[in-house]
C-alpha positions as CSV (number, residue, x, y, z in Angstrom):
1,X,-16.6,-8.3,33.0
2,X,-15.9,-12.0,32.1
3,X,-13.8,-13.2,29.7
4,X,-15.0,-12.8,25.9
5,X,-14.1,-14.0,22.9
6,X,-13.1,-12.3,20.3
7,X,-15.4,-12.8,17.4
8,X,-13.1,-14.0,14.3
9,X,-14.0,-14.0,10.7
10,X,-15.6,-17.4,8.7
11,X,-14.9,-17.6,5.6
12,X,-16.8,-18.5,2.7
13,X,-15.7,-20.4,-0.7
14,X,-16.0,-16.8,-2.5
15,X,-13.4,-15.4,0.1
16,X,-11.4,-18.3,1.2
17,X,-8.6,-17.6,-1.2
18,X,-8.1,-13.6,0.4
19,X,-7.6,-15.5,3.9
20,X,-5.3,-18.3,2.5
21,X,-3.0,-15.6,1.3
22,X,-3.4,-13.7,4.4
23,X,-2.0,-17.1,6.0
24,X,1.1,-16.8,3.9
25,X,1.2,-13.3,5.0
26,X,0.3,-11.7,1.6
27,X,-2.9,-9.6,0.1
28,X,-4.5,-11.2,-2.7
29,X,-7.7,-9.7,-4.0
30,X,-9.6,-10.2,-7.3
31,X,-8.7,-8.3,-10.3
32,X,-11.5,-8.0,-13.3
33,X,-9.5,-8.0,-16.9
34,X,-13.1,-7.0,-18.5
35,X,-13.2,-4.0,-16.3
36,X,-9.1,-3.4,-15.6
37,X,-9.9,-2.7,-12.1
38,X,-9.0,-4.2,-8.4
39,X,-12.3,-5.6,-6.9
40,X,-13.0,-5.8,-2.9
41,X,-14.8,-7.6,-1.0
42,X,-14.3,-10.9,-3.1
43,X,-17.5,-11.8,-5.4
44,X,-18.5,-14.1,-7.7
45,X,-19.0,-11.7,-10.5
46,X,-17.3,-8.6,-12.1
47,X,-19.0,-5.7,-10.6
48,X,-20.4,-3.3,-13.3
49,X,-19.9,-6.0,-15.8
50,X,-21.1,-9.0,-14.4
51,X,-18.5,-10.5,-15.9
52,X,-17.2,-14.2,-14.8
53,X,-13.4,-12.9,-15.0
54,X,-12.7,-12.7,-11.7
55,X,-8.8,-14.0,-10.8
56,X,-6.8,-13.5,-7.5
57,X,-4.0,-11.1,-8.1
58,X,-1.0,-10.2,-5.1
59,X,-1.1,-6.7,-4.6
60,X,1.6,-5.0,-2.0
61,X,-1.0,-3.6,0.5
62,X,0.5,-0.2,0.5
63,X,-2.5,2.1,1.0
64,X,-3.5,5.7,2.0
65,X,-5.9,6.4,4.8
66,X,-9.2,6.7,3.8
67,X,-11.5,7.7,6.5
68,X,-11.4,6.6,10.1
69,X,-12.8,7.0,13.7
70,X,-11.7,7.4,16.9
71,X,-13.6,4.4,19.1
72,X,-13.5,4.9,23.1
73,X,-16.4,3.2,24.0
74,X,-16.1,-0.7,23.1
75,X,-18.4,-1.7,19.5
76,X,-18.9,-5.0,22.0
77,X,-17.5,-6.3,25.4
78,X,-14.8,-8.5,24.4
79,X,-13.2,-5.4,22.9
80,X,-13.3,-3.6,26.3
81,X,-9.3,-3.9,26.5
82,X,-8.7,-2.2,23.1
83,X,-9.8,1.1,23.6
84,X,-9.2,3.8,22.0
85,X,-9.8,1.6,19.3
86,X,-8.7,3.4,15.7
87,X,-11.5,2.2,13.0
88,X,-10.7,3.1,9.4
89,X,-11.1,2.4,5.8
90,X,-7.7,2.3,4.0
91,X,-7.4,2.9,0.0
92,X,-5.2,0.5,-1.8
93,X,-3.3,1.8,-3.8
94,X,-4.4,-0.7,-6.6
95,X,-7.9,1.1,-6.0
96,X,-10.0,-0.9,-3.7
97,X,-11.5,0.1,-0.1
98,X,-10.7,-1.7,2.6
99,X,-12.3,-1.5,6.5
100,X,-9.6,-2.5,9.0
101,X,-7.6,-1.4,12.0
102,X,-4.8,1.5,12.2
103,X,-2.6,-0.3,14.9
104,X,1.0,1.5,16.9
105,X,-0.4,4.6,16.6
106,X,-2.6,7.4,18.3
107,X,-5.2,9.4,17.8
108,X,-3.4,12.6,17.1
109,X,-1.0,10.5,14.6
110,X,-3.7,9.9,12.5
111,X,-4.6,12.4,9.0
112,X,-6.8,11.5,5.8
113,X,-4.4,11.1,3.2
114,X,-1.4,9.5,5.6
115,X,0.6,6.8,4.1
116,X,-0.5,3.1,5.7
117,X,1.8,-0.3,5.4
118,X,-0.3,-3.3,6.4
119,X,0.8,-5.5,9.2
120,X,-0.8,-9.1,9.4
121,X,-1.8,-10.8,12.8
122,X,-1.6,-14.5,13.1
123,X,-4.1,-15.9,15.5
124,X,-3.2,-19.8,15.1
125,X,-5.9,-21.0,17.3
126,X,-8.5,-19.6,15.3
127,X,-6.7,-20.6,11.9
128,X,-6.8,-16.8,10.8
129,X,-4.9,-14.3,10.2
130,X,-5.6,-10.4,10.4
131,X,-5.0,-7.7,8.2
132,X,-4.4,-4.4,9.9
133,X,-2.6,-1.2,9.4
134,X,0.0,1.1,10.7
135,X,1.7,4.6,9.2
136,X,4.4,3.8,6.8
């Protein structure tokens, strides 16, 4: 095994603002007035109403487990170090899904339902920062 690289996102003018905030270590995601809902992944338009409402709104992160797996063979090489690896999708509570990491945790820690806090990863030589999770 050689030495990989961990892929890292790119982001895109729709998401660069959710990865600025993420930078300053907070969670912005869009927010729809025409629909009064929380919207995830960033768009350009309102889902449902395909409205052109869309505005970045700080939410605190706080979130419930939604689902998650438990990962013991690598999804790729350069994550043969970080196995078990604990997949999930978190709920905000503001509404919105959100696929991630549960990090400081095992296996047998984890329940649907649990209470999540987020905890952000800076990773300056790639100029990003990652949002993962951890129980509250």
């Amino acid at each position: 095994m050689g030495d990989f690289v961990k892929p890292m996102p790119i982001p895109t003018p729709t998401t660069q603002p959710f990865w600025d905030a993420l930078a300053e270590h907070k969670i912005r995601i869009q927010y729809s007035p025409s629909s009064q809902s929380y919207v995830f992944y960033p768009r350009v338009l309102a889902p449902g109403t395909l409205a052109d409402d869309l505005e970045w709104r700080e939410i605190s992160g706080a979130a419930s487990l939604y689902t998650y797996t438990v990962a013991y063979r690598p999804v790729a090489p350069h994550f043969a170090g970080d196995v078990p690896q604990l997949l999930a999708v978190v709920q905000w509570d503001e509404g919105p899904r959100f696929s991630t990491e549960i990090v400081n945790a095992e296996p047998a820690d984890l329940h649907v339902g649990m209470r999540l806090r987020p905890v952000l990863f800076d990773y300056p030589a790639d100029n990003v920062t990652m949002l993962r999770y951890e129980p509250a």
